[in-house]
C-alpha distance (Angstrom), angle and dihedral (degrees) to the residues before:
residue distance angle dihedral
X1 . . .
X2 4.12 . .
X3 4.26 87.0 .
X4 3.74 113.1 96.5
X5 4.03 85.1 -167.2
X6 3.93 88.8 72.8
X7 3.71 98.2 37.4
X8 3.56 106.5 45.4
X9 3.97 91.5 73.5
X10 3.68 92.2 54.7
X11 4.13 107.5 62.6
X12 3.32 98.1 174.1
X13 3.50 92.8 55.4
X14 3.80 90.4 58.3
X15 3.87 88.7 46.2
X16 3.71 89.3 54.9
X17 3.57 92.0 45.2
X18 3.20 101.4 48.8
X19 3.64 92.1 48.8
X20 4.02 85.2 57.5
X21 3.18 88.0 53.4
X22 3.34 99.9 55.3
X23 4.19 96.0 47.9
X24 4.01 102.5 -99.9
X25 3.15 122.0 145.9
X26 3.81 123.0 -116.2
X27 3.83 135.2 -146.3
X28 3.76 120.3 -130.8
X29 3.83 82.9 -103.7
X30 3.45 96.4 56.9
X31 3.58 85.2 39.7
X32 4.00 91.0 60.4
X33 3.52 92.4 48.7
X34 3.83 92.6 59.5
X35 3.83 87.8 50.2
X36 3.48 100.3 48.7
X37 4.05 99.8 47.2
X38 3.87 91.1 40.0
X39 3.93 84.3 63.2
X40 3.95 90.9 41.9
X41 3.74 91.9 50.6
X42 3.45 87.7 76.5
X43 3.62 113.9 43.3
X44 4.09 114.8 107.8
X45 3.78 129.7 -112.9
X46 3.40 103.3 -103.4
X47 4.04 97.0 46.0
X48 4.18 82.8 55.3
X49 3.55 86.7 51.7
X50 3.82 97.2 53.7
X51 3.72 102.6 26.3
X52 3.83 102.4 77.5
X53 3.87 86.2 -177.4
X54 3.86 93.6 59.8
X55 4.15 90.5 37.5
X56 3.49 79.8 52.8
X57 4.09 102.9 58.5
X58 4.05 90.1 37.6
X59 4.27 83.8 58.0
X60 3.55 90.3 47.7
X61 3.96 97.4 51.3
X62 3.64 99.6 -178.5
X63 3.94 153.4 21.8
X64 4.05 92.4 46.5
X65 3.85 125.3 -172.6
X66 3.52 129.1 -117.0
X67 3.90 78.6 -120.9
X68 3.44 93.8 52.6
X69 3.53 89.0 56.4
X70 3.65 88.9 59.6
X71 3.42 88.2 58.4
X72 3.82 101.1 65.2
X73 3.98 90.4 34.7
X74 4.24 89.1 63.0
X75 3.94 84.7 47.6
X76 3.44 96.4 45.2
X77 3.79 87.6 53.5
X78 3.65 100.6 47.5
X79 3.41 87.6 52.2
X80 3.61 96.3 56.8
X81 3.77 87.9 47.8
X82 3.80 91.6 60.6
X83 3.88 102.6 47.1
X84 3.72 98.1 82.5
X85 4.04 88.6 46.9
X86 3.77 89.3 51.9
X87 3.77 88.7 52.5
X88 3.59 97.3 45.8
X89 4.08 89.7 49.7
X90 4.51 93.6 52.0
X91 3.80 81.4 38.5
X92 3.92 98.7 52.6
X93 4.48 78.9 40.5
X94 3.90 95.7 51.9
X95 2.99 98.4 -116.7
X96 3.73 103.4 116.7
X97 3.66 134.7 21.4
X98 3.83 121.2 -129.1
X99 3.97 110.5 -131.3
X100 3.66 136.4 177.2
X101 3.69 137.9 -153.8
X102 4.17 133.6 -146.0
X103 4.20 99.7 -64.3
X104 3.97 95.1 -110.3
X105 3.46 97.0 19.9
X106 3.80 110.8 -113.3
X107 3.74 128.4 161.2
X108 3.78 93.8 -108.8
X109 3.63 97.9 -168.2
X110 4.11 81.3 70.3
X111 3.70 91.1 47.3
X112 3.64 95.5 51.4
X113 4.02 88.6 51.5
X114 3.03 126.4 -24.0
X115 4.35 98.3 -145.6
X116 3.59 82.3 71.3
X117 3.78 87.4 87.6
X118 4.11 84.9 70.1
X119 3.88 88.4 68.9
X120 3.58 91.4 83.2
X121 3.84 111.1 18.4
X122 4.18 99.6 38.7
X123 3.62 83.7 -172.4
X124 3.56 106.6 52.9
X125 4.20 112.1 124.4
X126 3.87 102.3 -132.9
X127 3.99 130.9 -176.4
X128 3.84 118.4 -84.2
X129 3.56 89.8 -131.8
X130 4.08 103.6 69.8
X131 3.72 123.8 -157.5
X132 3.58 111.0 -119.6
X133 3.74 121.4 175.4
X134 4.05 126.6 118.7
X135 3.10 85.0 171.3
X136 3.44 105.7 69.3
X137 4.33 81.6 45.2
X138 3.67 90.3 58.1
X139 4.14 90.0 52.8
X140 3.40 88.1 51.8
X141 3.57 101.7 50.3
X142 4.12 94.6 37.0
X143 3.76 90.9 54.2
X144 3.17 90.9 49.2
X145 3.59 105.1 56.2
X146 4.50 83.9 37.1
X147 4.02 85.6 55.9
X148 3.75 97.8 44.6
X149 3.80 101.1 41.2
X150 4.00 96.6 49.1
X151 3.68 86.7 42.9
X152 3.69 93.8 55.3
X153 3.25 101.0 30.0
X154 3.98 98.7 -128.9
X155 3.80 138.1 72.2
X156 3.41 109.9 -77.8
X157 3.95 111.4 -152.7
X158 3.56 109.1 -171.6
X159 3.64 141.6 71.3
X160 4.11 125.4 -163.9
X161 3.50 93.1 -162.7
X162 4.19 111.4 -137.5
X163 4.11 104.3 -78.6
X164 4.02 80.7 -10.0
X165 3.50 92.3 -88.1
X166 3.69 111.3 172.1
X167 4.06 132.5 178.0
X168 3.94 126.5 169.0
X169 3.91 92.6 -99.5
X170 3.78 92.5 46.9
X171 3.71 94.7 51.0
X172 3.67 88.0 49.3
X173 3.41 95.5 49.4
X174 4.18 88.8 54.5
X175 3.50 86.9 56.0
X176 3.42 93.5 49.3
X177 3.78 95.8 53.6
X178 3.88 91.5 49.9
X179 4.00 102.5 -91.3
X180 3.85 111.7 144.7
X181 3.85 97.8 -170.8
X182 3.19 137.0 22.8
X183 4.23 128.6 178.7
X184 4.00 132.9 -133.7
X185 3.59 142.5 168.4
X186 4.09 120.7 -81.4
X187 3.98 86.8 -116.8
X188 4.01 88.6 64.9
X189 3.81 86.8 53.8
X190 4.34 92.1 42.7
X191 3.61 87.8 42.8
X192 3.93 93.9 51.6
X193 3.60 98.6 40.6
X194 3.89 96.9 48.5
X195 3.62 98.5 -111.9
X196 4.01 138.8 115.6
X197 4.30 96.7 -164.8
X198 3.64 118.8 -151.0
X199 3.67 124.8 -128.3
X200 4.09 129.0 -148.1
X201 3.47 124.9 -144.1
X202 3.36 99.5 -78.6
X203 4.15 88.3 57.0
X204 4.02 83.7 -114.5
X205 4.27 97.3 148.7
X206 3.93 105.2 -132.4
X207 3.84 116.4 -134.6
X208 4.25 83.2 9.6
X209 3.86 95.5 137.5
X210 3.81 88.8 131.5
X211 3.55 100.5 55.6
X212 3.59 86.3 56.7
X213 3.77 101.0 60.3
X214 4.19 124.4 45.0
X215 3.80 110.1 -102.0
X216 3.89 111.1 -133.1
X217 3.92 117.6 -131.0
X218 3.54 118.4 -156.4
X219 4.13 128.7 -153.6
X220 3.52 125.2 175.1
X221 4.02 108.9 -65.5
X222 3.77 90.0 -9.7
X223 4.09 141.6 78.5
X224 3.79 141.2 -159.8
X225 3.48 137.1 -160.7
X226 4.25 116.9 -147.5
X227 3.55 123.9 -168.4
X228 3.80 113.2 -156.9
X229 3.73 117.1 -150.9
X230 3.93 130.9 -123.0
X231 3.59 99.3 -124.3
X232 3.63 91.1 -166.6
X233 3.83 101.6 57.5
X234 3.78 90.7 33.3
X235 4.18 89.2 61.2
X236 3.71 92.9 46.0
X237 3.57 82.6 66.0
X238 3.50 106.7 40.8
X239 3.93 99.3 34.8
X240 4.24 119.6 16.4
X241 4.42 102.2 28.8
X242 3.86 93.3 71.8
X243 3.84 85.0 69.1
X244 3.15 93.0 53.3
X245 3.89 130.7 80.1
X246 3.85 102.9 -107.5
X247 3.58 106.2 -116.7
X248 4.21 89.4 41.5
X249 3.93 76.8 59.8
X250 3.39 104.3 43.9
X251 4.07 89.0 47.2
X252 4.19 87.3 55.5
X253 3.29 93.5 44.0
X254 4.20 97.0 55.3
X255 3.86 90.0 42.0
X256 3.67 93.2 53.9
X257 4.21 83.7 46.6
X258 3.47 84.9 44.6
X259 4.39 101.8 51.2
X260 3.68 85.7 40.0
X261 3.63 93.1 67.7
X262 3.52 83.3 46.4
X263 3.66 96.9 64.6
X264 3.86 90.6 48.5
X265 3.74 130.3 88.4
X266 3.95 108.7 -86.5
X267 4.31 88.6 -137.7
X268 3.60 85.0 55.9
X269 4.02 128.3 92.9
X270 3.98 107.3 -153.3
X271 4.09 127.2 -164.5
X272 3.81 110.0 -151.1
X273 3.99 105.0 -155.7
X274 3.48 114.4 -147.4
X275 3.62 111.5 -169.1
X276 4.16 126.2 174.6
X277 3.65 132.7 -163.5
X278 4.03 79.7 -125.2
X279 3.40 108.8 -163.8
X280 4.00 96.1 59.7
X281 3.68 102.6 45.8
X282 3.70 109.5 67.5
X283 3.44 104.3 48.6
X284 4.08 89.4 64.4
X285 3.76 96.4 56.8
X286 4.10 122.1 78.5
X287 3.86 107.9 -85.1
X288 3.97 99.4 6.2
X289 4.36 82.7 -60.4
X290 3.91 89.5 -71.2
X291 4.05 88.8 139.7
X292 4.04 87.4 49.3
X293 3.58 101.9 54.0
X294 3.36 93.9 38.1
X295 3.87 100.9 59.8
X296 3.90 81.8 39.6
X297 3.64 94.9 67.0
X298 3.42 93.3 35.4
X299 3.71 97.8 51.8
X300 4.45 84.5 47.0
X301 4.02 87.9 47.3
X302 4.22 81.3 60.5
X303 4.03 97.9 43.4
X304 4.06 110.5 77.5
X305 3.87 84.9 -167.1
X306 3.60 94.1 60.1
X307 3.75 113.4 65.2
X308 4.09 116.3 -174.8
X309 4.27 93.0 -137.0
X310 3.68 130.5 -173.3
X311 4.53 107.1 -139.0
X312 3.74 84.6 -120.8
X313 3.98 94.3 57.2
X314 3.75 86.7 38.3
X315 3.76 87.5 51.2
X316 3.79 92.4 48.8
X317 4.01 95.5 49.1
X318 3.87 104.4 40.7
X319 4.23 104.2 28.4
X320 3.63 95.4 161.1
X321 3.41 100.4 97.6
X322 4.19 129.8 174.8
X323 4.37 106.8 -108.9
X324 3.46 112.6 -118.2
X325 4.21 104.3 -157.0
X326 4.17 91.6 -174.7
X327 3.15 144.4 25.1
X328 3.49 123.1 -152.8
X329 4.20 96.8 -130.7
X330 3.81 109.9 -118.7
X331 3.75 152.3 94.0
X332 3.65 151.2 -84.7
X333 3.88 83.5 -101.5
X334 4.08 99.0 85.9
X335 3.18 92.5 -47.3
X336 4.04 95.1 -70.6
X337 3.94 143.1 107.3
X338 3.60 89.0 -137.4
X339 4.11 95.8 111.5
X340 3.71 82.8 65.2
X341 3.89 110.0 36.0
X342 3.53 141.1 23.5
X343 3.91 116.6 41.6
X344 4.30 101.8 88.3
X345 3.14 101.6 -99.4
X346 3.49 94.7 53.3
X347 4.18 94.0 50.1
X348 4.03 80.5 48.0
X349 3.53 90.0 60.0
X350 3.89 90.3 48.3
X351 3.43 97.8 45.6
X352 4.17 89.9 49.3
X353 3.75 84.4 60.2
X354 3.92 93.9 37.2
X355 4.45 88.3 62.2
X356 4.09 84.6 37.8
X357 3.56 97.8 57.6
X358 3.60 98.9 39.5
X359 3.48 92.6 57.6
X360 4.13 89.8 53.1
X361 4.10 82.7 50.4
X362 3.88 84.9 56.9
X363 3.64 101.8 38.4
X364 3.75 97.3 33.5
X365 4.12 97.5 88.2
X366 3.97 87.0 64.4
X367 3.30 100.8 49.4
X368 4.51 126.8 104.0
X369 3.35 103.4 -120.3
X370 3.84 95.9 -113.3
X371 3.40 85.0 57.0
X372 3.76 98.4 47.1
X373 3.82 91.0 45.2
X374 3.74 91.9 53.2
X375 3.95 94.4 54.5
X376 3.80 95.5 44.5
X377 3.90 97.5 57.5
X378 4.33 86.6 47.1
X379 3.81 80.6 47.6
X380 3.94 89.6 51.8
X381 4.09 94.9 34.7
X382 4.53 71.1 60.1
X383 3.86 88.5 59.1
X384 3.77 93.4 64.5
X385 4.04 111.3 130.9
X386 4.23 87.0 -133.4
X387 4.14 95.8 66.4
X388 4.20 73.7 59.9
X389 3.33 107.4 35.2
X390 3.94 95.0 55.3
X391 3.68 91.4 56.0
X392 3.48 132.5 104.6
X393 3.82 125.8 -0.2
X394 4.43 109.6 -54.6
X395 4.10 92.7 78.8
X396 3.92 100.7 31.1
X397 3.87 119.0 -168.2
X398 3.56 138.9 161.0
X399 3.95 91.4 -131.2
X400 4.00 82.6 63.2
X401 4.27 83.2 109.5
X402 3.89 91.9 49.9
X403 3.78 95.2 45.7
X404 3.72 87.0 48.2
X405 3.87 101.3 47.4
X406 4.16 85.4 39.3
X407 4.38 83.7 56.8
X408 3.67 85.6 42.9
X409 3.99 105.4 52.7
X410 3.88 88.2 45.8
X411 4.53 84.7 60.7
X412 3.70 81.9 33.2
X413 4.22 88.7 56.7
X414 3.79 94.9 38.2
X415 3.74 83.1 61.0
X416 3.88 97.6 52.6
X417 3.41 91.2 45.1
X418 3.95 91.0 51.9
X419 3.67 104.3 42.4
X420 3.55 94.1 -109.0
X421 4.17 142.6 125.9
X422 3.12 112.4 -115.4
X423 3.59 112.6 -110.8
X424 3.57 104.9 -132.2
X425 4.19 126.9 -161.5
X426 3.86 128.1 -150.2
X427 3.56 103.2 -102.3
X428 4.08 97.4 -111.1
X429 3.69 112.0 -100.5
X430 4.16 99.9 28.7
């Protein structure tokens, strides 16, 4: 619970912390306390407000029940139960769009080939064994799209691929497996059309008319729209608003909107793409940012020249779109695959997976099908961008062992399952 916002309100939580911290040891009541107001940290305004069970435990503070914990486990649950209701319902009302991403998350640009990382970092020192398979990128996307449609019951459209890492072949390969847009970060875009834009003060990009429309990529028999994200606006959600007071934010927010369209041709109908590395924003503005967002869209409902737009309706309205022949392959992360590839530890996670996965490609022919199935989707849970992204030294942690072993024992299972040794690396650096 890094977020001083959620934890200030709950001082015996930061007693009991702090006492962790420090090496004490704790009773199991003490103990029960810490797991009952780590769980409460979270919950939203407005469930508080109409939960009298929950706005009971946050009066109380302390010295909780193991009844009491049943309490906020039988909300917690219902709540669960009602999120994908609540999405079908603004879904089925326009007012959101349902999306999907690859199935187990990977960076498919890397599965697809692995070189492709050289694209946008020439200099990057990469494996001499390269990951090759599309294949295992096409599974990925397809079951994606299978899961999400018969779990929602409708067509989903989109695709945010994992980290919004994009290449030529991935793209293609979305548009091969039915995806109509997909989303990236603006340095893709720069990177692909030649160009590093400047920004004035007011983070307004000068001569940025193509961040502010999709780019459509063709493939042989098949299109795909990508929306390219405004980095700058994006951040001021995620990262700088939650100091401010709400409305202050919401009134800097609409008059950057508002002297962007300014800067851009009057004939011309631009999308601004917003896009948030969602799970980490909320939880550092003053009741989970419910005050924020909802003097945003009310302060959009009162603008005619701002219109809230899903990229399907966008697509629908305006389908003249600019072609985009190349991308440049990267990520929403500077434009680069580097989070994922490149620094030793990284490559040795590649090249762990590179031995694995050959020996599946050997042993596959003689395996039942049950047997076969069961391997491949531990050999995709493998893919995962995490395993990647916790390695080496740009996203340090102390759980770097755990994530490591955890990558590890998934090879290590593929192996049993196969018939096969394990082929096991030097850990770089021994």
């Amino acid at each position: 619970a890094p977020s001083s916002t959620l934890t200030d309100r709950f001082p015996r939580f930061l007693e009991l912390r702090s006492r962790v911290d420090a090496g004490d040891h704790l009773d199991g009541q003490e103990w029960r306390d810490i797991q009952v107001l780590y769980q409460l940290l979270w919950f939203d305004p407005l469930t508080i407000e109409e939960n009298e069970g929950i706005y009971r435990l946050i009066r109380k503070g302390r010295s909780f029940s193991e009844e009491e914990k049943e309490i906020l486990w039988s909300t917690t649950s219902t709540m669960f139960q009602n999120i994908p209701a609540a999405y079908q319902d603004l879904s089925h009302r326009g007012q959101v769009e349902l999306s999907t991403s690859p199935f187990y998350h990977p960076i498919l640009p890397l599965l697809i080939d692995g070189q492709v990382a050289r694209e946008s970092d020439p200099s990057i020192l990469l494996s001499s064994h390269c990951f090759r398979h599309k294949d295992d990128a096409q599974t990925h996307i397809q079951r994606a799209r299978d899961y999400s449609q018969a779990y929602w019951g409708e067509t989903v459209h989109g695709m945010w691929p994992s980290e919004g890492s994009v290449s030529d072949e991935a793209l293609s390969l979305m548009a091969e497996n039915g995806v109509d847009w997909a989303m990236s970060g603006e340095e893709v875009l720069f990177h692909s059309l030649g160009y590093s834009p400047d920004r004035n003060e007011d983070g307004v990009v000068q001569n940025g008319e193509r961040l502010y429309h999709p780019a459509l990529f063709l493939t042989p028999g098949k299109r795909i729209s990508v929306f390219f994200r405004d980095r700058f606006l994006s951040d001021l959600i995620g990262f700088s608003y939650q100091h401010y007071d709400a409305q202050q934010a919401v009134d800097d927010f609409i008059r950057r909107l508002q002297l962007l369209r300014s800067s851009l041709p009057v004939d011309s109908h631009p999308v601004v793409t917003v896009v948030l590395d969602g799970e980490n924003s909320w939880e550092y503005y003053p009741d989970n940012g419910y005050h924020f967002l909802t003097r945003l869209y009310d302060a959009i409902s009162q603008k005619p020249d701002i219109i809230p737009m899903t990229p399907s309706e966008y697509l629908k309205q305006f389908p003249d779109q600019p072609i985009l022949t190349h991308v440049v392959a990267g990520s929403w992360i500077y434009g680069r695959l580097n989070t994922w590839i490149g620094h030793p530890e990284k490559n040795w996670a590649w090249d762990q997976l590179f031995r694995v996965r050959d020996l599946v490609d050997r042993k596959a022919i003689a395996l039942s099908r049950e047997l076969k199935e069961k391997v491949f989707d531990i050999l995709y849970q493998s893919e995962g961008s995490d395993w990647f992204w916790w390695m080496g030294d740009d996203n340090p942690t102390p759980q770097k062992r755990e994530f490591q072993e955890h990558f590890v024992s998934l090879l290590k299972r593929i192996c049993d399952l196969i018939g096969e040794e394990f082929p096991r690396l030097e850990w770089p650096g021994r």
